[in-house]
N, C-alpha and C positions, 0 to 999 in steps of 0.2 A: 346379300344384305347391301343397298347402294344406300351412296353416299349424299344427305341430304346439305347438301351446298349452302343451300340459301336460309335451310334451319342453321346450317352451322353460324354462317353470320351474325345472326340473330343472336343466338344464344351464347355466341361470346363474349356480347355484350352484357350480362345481368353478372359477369363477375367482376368484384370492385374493379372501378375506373381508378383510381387511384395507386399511381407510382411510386412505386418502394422498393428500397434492397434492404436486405435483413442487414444487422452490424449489433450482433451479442457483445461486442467489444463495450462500446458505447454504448451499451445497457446494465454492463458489469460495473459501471464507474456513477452514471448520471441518473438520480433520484428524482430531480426534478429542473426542468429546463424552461417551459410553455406550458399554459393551457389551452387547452381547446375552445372551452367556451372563453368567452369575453369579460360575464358580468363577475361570475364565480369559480369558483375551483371545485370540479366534482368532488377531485380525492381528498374532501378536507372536510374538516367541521371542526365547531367550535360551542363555546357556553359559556356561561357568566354567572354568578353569581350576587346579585346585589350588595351592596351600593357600587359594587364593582361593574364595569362593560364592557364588553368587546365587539367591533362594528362586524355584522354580520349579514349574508344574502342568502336566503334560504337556507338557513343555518350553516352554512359554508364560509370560507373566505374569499372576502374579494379581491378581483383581478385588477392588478392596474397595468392602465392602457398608454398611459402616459411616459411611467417613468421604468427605465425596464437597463437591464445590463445585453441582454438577447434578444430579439423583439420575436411577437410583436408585445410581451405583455411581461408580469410579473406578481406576485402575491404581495396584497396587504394587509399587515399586520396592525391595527388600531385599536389602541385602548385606554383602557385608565383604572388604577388600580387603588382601591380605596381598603383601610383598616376595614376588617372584618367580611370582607368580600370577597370572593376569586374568580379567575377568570381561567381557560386552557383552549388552547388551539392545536389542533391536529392537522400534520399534512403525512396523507399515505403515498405509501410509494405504488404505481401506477400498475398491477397484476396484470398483466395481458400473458394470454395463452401461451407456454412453452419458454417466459422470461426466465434468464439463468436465476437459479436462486438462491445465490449467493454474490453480495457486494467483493470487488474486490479490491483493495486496500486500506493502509492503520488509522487513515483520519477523515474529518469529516471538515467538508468545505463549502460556505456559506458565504455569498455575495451578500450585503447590506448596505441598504441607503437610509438617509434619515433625511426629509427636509427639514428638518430643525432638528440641532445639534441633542444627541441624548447621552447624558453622565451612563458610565457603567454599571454603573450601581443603581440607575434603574431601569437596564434592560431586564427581557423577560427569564427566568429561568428555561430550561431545556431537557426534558425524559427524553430515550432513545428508549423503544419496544421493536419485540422483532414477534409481534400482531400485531393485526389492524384493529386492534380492540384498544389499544393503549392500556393505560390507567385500570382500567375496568377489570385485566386478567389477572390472574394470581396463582395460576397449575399450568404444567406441563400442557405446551409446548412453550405456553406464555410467559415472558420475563420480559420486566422493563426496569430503568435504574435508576438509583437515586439523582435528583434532580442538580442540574450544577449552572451558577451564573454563565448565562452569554458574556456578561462585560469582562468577566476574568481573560476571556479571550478577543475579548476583541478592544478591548479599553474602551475610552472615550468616542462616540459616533461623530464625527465632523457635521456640521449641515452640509448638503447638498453633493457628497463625495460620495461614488460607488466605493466601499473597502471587504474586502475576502476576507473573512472570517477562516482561520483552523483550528481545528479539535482534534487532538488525537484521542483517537476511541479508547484507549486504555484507561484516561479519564474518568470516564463510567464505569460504575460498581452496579453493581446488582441490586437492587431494592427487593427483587422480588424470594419465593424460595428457591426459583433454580437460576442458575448460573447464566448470562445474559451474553449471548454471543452476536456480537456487531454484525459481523460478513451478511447473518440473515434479518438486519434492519428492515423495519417494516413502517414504521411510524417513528413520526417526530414529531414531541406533544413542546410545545411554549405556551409554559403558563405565568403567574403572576409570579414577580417577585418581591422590591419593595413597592410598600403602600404611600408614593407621594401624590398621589391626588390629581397629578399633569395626564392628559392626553395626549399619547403617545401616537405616533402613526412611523413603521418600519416596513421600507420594500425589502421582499426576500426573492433572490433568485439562484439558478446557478446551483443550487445546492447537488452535490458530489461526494463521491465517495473516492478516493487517490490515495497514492506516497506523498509524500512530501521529497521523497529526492524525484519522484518523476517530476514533480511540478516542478521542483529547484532547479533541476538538471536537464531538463527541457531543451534543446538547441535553438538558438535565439534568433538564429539567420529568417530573414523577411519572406515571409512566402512568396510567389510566384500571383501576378494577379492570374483571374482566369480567365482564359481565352475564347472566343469566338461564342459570344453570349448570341444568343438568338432568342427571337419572344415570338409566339405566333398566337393570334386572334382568335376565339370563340365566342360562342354564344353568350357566353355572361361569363365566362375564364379568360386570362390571360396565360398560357404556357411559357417558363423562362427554362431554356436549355445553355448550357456552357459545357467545356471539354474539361475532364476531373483535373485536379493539382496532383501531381505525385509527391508529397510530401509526406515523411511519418509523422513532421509535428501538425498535422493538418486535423483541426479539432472540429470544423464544421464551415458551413457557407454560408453568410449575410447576404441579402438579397436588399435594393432598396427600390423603391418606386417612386415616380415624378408625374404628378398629374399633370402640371403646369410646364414642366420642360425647363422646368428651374431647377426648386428645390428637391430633392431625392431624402427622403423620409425612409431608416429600415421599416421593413413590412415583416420579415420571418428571417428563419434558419432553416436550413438543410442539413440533414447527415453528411458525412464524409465522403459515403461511398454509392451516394444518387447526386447525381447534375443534370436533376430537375425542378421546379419551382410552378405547381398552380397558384394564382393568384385569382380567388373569385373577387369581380368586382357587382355580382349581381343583378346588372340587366346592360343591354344593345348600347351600344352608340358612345362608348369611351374608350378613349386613347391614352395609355400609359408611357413609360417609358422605363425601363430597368437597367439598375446597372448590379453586380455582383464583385464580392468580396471574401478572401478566403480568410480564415479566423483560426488560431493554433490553438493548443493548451491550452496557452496565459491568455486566450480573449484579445490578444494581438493581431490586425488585421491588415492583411495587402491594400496597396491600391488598388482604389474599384478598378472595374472593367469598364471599358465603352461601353457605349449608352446603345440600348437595344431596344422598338419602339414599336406596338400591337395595337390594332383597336380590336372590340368587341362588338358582334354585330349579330345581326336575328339571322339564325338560321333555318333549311328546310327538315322537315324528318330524315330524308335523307343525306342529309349534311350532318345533323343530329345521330344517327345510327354509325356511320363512318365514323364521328370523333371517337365513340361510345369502342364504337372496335379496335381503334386503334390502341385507345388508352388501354382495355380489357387485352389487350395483345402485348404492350410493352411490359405491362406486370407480368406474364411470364415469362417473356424474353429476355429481357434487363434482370428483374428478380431471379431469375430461375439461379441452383447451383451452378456455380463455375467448375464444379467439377466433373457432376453427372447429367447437366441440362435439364434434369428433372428440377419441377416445382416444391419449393418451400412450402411447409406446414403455414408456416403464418412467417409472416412480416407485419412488423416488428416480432421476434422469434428467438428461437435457437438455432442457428445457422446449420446445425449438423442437421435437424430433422427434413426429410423431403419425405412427402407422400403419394403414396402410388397413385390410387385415384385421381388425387388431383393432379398428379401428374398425365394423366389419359386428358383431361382438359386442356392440361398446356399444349398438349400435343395437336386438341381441336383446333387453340387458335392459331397454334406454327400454322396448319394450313390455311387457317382465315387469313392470315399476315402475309401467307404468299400469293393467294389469290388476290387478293386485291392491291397486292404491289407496296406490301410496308415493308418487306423483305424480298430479296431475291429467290428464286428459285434455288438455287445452289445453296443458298445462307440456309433454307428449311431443310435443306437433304443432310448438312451438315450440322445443322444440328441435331437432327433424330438420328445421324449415323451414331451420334455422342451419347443419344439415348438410350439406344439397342446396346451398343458395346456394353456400357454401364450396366444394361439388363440379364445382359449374357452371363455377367460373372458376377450378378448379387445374389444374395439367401435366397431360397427359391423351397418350397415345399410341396413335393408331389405336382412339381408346375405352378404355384403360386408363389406370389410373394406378399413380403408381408405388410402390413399398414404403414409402416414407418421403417426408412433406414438410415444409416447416416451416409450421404452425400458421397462422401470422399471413398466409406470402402464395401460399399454396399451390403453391410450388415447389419442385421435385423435390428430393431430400437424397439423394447416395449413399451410403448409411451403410455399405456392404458393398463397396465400392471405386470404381476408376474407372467399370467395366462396368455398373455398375447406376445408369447415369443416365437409365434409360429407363422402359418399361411392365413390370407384372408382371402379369402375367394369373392365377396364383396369387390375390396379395390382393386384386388387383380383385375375385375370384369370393368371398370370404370377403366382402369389402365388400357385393358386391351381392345377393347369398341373402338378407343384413340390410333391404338397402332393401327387397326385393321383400317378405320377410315383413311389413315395415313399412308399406309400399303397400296388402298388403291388408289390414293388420289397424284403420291407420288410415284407412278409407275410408266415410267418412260423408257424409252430404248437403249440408253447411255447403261456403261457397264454400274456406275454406281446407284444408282435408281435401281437396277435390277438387281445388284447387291442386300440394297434394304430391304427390298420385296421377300426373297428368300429365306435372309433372316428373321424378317418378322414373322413368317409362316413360318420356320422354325420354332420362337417361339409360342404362336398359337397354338400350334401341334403339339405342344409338349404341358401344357394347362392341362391337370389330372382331372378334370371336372366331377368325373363318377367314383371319386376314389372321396370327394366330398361329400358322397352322400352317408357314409359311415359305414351301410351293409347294402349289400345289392338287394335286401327287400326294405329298405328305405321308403317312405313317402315324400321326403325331405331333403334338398340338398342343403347343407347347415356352411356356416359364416367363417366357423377358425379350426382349424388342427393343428397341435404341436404337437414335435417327437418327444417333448418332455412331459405335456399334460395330454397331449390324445385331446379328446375332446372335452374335453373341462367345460370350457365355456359353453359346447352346446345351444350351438341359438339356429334354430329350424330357419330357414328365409320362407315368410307365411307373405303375402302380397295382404292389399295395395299400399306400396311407400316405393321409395328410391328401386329396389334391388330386382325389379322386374331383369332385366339386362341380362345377371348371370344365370336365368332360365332360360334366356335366350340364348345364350350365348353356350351353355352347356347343351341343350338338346340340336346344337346347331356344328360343335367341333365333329371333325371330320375324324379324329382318331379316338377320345376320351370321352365322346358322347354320353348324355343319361336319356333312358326312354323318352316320349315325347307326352308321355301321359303324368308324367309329374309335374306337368304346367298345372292341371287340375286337383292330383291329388296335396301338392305341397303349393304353391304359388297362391292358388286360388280355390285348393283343399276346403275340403267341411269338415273336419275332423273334430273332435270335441278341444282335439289339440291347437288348431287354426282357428277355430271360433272365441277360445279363450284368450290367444295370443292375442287376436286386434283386438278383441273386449279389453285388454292388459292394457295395454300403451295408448287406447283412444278414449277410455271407460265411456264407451257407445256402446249400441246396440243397433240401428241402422249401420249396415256393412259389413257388421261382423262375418255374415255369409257370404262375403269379399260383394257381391250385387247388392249395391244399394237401392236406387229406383225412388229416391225420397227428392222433395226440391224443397232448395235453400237461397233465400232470399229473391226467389223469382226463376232460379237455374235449373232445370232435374241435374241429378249426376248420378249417374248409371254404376260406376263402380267410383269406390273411398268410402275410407270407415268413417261414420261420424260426417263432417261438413268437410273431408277430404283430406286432413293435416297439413301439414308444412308446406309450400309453395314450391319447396324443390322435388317435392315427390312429381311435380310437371316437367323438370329436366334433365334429372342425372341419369335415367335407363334412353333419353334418345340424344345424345350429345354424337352419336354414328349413327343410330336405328332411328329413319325416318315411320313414325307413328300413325301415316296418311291413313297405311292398309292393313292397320295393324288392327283385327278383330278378333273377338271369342264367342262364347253364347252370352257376356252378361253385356258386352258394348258393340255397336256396330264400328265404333272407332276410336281408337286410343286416343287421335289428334283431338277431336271431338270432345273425349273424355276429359283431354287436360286441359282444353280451353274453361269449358264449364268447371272444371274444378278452383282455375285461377279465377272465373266470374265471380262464384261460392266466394273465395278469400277476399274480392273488391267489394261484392255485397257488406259481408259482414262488416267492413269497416266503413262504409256508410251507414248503415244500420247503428255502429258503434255502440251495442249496447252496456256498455261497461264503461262509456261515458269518458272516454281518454280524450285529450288535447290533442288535436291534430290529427285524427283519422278525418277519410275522405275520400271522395272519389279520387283525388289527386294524392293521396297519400296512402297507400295499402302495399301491402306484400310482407304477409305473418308467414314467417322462413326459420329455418333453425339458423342460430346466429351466436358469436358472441357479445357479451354483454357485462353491465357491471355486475352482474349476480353468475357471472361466468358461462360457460356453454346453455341453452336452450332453446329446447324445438320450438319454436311460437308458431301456434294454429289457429284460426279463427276459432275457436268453441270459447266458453267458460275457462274453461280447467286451465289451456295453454296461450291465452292473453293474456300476456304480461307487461301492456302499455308499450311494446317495441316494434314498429312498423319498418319495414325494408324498404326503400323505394328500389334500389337495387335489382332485387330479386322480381319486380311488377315490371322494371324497363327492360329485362329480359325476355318476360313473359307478351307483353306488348306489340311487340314483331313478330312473331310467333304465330299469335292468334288474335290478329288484329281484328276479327268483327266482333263487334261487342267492347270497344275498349272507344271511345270518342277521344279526336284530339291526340290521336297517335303519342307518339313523345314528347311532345310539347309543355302537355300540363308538369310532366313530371321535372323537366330542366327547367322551368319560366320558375 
């Protein structure tokens, strides 16, 4: 099985470019810091009642740009509250994948600005809900509380002064019939209180969840500025890099920007534990200048740093792919666990969770990052030595391991329920495509090179592959085994989607091998059992007999159910298996295959017949993704268009199988 180099490059690009480390700390504490958009506040909505108002943008609240305690923005709260009317504004707190979920600390703490001075007595009242439903719940799990003046706590609003609001949560009583527990705060509703008639306008930011002796007791000594800022120049980005502050009271990073080489405006914040800073400025030909500022607890901030200074400028596709690689490289480098080198579930996260599979990724781009000189040779050996050791002495079943472990002691995490406390033969094969490509590619003569080589054959050799098929007269090699549920879950791997690989990869081990004839009967089976499973997850009928032969939007595609599904069913079985030579009877060529199947997913979104804002040739790639309606597969058909385009997952795809795509990378960065 060699090593497709130049795929690898490629497709280490289509995983977010975007730099992060996980910090559950500062997710345990911070409700609401920024929004993302500009005009609005997703996680918010709001209503009115007549003669009463409350200013609103797509029924959400608006962001202000202007006046902000954190930059770049902050929520605005405007209203006016008249007898016999009401009004309620909700700000939820932000769910992303694997957030701890539970607040940690007694009070609740709120930044507020007023441009014109507001009496106490007529700020808004304040429900704490621990749903996102607010108001609206009234059963189990839902409780919210009775409602208590802002101005009891924060007295009189000064004009034009940021002041921190505290509430301790004990405060709140229950309104509801079950008992209201703070730690799992979900929503904060402000609604109306007295009726005097004035229009109101309240910036809110900053909001927190703390002690009051950690704020009180905070050490006061001046932080450190940070050093050796560097900005370097892209296509329409600016990159700001600085060396971390080691400080415990170190509560985030201020970044500011100078267009003029004058005045220095902040532009964002950074977590604690990244000393990185994008700054899109949108297209070619300007010159910034940065300088940076470390910010404690109390919002107290160092001397900037020296001034650091980038222009942005048009770049080639191949200047374009290299950023793309780079950035796709430092997410898992920077990101990965500090303790097992393997990759993080998600960032922003729970720091404990790392995942196999994508951990075999990380492992693609360690080599992308040594080949092309983002790291040293020695830096990728040492770090995969850190990933083998770690893999040597985690949970392991019959040779697999499992979806999820935690980091530090490589023990199994069911993150997907009881049933999944076992093996996943799925991620194991994502994982280990990684190592094998990594085995060969780091295979040099030095005694530690050949050290890794061993052990990673070690652990290939020891993946039970045929012990996953359940009985040796199986047709099927299936997904999870646990010593405690055996096969409970029971899920056949039926093709075509992602999990082509561990067919591969099972009829290919040299010790645990499964026949070579359950490529047909399970993979790409007929069985009433395999016909029905794609009919299930695709409700098609074209492919069900895994050979499609039907053309969509202009493309044949020879094999995919339906108009092909998800976009990543094109990358996750060849991230080490180059697809050039890769035939059956239903295709003369896989590569072939997943070009036309990503053509299929560009079509349809030109086509757009479900009429969404911003599909196009320049905009497509329907991928499984997270989302505000939480994890979903998004497919070109009917059923799994749910208005959410990837461009991510198409600039992947782009390199890849570049005839048929115009305008290389281009469209997609301009």
């Amino acid at each position: 099985m060699g090593l497709p180099l130049a795929s690898l490059f490629c497709i280490a690009a289509f995983l977010s470019p975007a730099l992060a480390r996980g910090n559950s700390e500062y997710y345990r504490h911070i409700y609401f810091d920024n929004s993302l958009n500009s005009d609005f506040y997703f996680y918010s909505s709001g209503q009115a009642s007549s003669p009463s108002s409350l200013e609103q943008k797509n029924w959400k609240l608006p962001v202000e740009t202007k006046i902000f305690l954190t930059p770049p923005n902050a929520l605005r709260l405007e209203w006016q509250s008249q007898a016999g009317g009401g009004w309620e504004a909700e700000v939820r707190v932000v769910n992303f994948r694997n957030r701890f979920p539970a607040f940690s600390g007694e009070d609740l703490y709120i930044w507020c600005f007023a441009p014109q001075a507001i009496f106490a007595a007529d700020l808004p009242l304040i429900v704490l809900s621990d749903t996102r439903e607010g108001l609206q719940v009234a059963e189990l799990p839902g409780s919210f509380t009775q409602p208590l003046p802002l101005g009891k706590f924060s007295g009189d609003l000064p004009a034009g002064r940021w002041v921190q609001v505290r509430i301790p949560l004990s405060e709140f009583r229950s309104a509801s019939i079950y008992p209201f527990k703070p730690q799992y705060l979900q929503n904060i509703v402000f609604l109306q209180g007295r009726a005097d008639g004035v229009r109101h306008t309240l910036m809110l930011d900053e909001i927190r969840v703390d002690n009051r002796a950690a704020q009180d007791n905070a050490p006061t000594d001046s932080l450190p500025t940070p050093k050796n800022v560097k900005a370097t120049g892209y296509d329409r980005h600016i990159e700001v890099q600085w060396d971390p502050v080691d400080s415990p009271t170190l509560g985030r990073y201020v970044i500011y920007r100078s267009l003029d080489g004058k005045a220095f405006e902040p532009i964002g914040i950074q977590l604690p534990d990244t000393h990185r800073y994008s700054d899109f400025l949108t297209k070619a030909g300007v010159t910034a200048q940065y300088k940076v500022a470390a910010s404690d607890r109390q919002y107290k901030q160092s001397p900037v740093s020296n001034a650091a200074s980038a222009s942005t400028r048009e770049f080639t596709d191949d200047e374009l792919l290299t950023m793309l690689q780079a950035a796709c490289f430092r997410y898992y480098w920077e990101g990965a666990d500090p303790h097992s080198g393997m990759t993080r579930e998600s960032i922003p996260g729970d720091d404990r969770i790392i995942a196999t599979g994508a951990s075999g990724f990380g492992i693609a781009a360690l080599i992308v990052g040594v080949d092309r000189g983002f790291i040293t040779r020695e830096q990728g050996v040492e770090r995969l030595t850190k990933i083998v050791g770690f893999l040597e002495h985690a949970d392991r079943y019959h040779g697999a391991w499992s979806h999820y472990m935690d980091g530090s002691t490589g023990k199994t995490m069911p993150v997907f329920g009881m049933f999944d406390n076992g093996g996943d033969l799925v991620e194991t094969s994502f994982l280990m495509q990684g190592l094998l490509a990594a085995r060969q590619y780091l295979h040099g003569a030095n005694e530690k090179e050949q050290s890794l080589y061993r052990r990673i054959t070690g652990l290939w050799e020891s993946v039970e592959w045929d012990w996953y098929r359940e009985t040796p007269q199986s047709n099927f090699i299936y997904w999870h085994w646990s010593p405690q549920w055996a096969w409970q879950i029971h899920h056949p791997l039926i093709g075509f989607n992602e999990v082509m690989i561990t067919y591969l990869l099972a009829m290919a081990s040299p010790t645990h091998s499964v026949p070579v004839d359950l490529y047909y009967s399970g993979w790409a089976g007929q069985s009433e059992t395999a016909i029905r499973y794609r009919g299930g997850w695709s409700s098609a009928v074209d492919g069900d007999h895994y050979g499609n032969g039907h053309t969509y939007f202009g493309t044949k595609l020879d094999v995919g159910v339906g108009t092909g599904g998800p976009l990543f069913f094109t990358h996750y079985s060849y991230m080490g298996f180059d697809p050039h030579r890769l035939h059956d009877r239903y295709t003369s060529s896989y590569f072939d295959n997943n070009r036309n199947l990503a053509l299929v997913n560009r079509g349809y979104s030109i086509a757009n017949p479900k009429h969404f804002a911003g599909y196009g040739p320049n905009a497509w790639g329907l991928t499984a993704s997270d989302g505000p309606m939480g994890y979903l597969p998004h497919a070109p058909d009917n059923g799994s268009d749910e208005r959410y385009s990837h461009s991510y997952r198409s600039v992947g795809v782009v390199p890849l199988y570049a005839r048929g795509f115009p305008g290389g990378l281009q469209p997609f960065l301009s």
